[in-house]
One Martini backbone bead per residue (centre of mass of N, CA, C, O) as a GRO file, in nm:
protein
  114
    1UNK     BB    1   0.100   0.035   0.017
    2UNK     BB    2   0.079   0.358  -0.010
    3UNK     BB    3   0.297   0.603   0.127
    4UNK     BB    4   0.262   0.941   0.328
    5UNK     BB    5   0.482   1.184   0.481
    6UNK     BB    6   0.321   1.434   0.611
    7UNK     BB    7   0.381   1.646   0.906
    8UNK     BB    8   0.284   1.918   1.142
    9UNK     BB    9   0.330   2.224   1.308
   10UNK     BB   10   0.402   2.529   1.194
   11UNK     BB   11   0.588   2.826   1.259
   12UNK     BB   12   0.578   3.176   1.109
   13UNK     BB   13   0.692   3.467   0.957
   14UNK     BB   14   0.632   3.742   0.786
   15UNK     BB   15   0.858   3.629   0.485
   16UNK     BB   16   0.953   3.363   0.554
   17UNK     BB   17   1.090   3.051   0.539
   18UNK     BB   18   1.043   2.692   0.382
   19UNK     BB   19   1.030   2.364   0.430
   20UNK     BB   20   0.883   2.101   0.279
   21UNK     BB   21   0.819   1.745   0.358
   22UNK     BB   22   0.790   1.407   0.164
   23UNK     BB   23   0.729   1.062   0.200
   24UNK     BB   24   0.770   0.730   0.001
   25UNK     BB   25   0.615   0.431  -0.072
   26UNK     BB   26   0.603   0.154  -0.239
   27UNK     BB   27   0.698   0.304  -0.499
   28UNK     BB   28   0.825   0.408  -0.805
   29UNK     BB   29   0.884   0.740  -0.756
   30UNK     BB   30   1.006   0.837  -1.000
   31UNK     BB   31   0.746   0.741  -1.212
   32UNK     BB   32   0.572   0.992  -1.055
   33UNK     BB   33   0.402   1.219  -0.973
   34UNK     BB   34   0.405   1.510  -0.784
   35UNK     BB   35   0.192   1.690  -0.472
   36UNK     BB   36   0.094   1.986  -0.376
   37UNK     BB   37  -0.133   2.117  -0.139
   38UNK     BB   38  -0.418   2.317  -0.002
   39UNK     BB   39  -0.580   2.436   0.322
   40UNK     BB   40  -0.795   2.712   0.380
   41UNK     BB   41  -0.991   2.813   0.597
   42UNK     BB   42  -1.304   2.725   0.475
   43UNK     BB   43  -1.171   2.556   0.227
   44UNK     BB   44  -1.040   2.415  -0.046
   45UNK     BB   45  -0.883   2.253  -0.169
   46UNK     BB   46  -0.542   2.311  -0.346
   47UNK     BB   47  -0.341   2.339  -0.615
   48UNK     BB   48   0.004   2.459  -0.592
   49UNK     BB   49   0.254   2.190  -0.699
   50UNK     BB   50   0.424   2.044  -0.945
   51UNK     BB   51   0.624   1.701  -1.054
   52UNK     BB   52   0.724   1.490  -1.190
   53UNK     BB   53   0.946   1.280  -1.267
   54UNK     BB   54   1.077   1.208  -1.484
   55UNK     BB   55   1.287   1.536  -1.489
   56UNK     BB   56   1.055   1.709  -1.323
   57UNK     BB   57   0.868   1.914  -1.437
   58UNK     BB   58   0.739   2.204  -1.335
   59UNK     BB   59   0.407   2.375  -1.171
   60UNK     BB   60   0.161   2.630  -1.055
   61UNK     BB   61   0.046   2.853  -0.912
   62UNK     BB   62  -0.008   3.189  -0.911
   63UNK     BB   63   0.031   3.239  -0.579
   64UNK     BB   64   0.326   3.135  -0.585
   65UNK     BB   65   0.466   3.200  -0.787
   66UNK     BB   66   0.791   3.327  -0.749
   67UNK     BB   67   0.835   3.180  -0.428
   68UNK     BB   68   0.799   2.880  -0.482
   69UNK     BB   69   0.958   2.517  -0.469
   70UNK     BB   70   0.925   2.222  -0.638
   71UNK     BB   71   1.092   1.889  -0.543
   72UNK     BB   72   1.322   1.625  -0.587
   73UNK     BB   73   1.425   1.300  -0.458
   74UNK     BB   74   1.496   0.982  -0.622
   75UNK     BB   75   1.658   0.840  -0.343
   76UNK     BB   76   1.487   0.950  -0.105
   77UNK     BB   77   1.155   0.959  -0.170
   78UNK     BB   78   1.153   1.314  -0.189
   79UNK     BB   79   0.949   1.570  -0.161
   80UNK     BB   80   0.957   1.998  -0.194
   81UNK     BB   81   0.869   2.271  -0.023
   82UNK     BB   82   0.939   2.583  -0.110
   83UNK     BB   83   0.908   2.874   0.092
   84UNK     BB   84   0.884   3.222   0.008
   85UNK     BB   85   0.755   3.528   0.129
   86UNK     BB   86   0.552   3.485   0.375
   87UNK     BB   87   0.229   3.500   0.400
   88UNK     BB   88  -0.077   3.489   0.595
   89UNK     BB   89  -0.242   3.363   0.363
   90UNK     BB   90  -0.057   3.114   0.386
   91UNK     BB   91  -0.240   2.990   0.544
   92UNK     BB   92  -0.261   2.639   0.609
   93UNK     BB   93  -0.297   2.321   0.485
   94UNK     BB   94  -0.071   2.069   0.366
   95UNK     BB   95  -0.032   1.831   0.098
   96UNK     BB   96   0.061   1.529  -0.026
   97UNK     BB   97   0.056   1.416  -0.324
   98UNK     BB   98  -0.042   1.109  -0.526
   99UNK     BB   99  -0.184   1.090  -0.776
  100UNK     BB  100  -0.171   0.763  -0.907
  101UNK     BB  101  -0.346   0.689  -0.567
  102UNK     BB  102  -0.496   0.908  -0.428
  103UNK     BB  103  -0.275   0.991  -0.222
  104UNK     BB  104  -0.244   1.140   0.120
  105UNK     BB  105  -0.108   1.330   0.331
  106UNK     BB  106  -0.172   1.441   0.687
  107UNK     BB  107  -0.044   1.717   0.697
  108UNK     BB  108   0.086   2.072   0.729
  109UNK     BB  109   0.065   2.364   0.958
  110UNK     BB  110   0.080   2.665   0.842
  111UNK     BB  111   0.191   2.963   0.997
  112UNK     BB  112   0.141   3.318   0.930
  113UNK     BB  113   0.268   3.565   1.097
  114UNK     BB  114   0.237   3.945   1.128
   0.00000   0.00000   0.00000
């Protein structure tokens, strides 16, 4: 069964930087795209960045563009999401999910005090 490993809750300051991580297992992850989503407080979950498998080749959100960057270790079975210049908007549940068997990791709460 594929597992997806991304959780905590992060607090960080207006401006801030930050990477989040997660860690996929199970399945042959080069070959994959993977993606991150965010969910904010009485939102819809919404696609911030995905990134293919092999390649890597990635796109984003208008939100995020030229901000955030989804990365992948295919060594370590690892996406990364770096976020940079954070903004109180961006406070949400981020998570990991993997396209191909619509597996979701348990999210990671971050808050950006302003």
């Amino acid at each position: 069964q594929v597992q997806v490993v991304d959780s905590g809750r992060v607090l960080v300051q207006f401006g801030g930087s930050l990477i989040l991580s997660c860690a996929a297992s199970r399945f042959t992850f080069i070959r994959y795209a993977m993606s991150w989503y965010l969910q904010a407080p009485g939102k819809e979950r919404e696609l911030v960045a995905g990134i293919l498998g092999m390649g890597g080749s990635s796109d984003y959100s208008d939100s995020v563009k030229g901000r955030f960057t989804i990365s992948r270790d295919n060594a370590k079975n690892s996406v990364y999401l770096q976020m940079n210049s954070l903004q109180p908007e961006d406070t949400a549940v981020y998570y990991c999910y993997v396209p191909r068997w619509a597996r979701w990791g348990q999210g990671t709460q971050v808050t950006v005090s302003s």
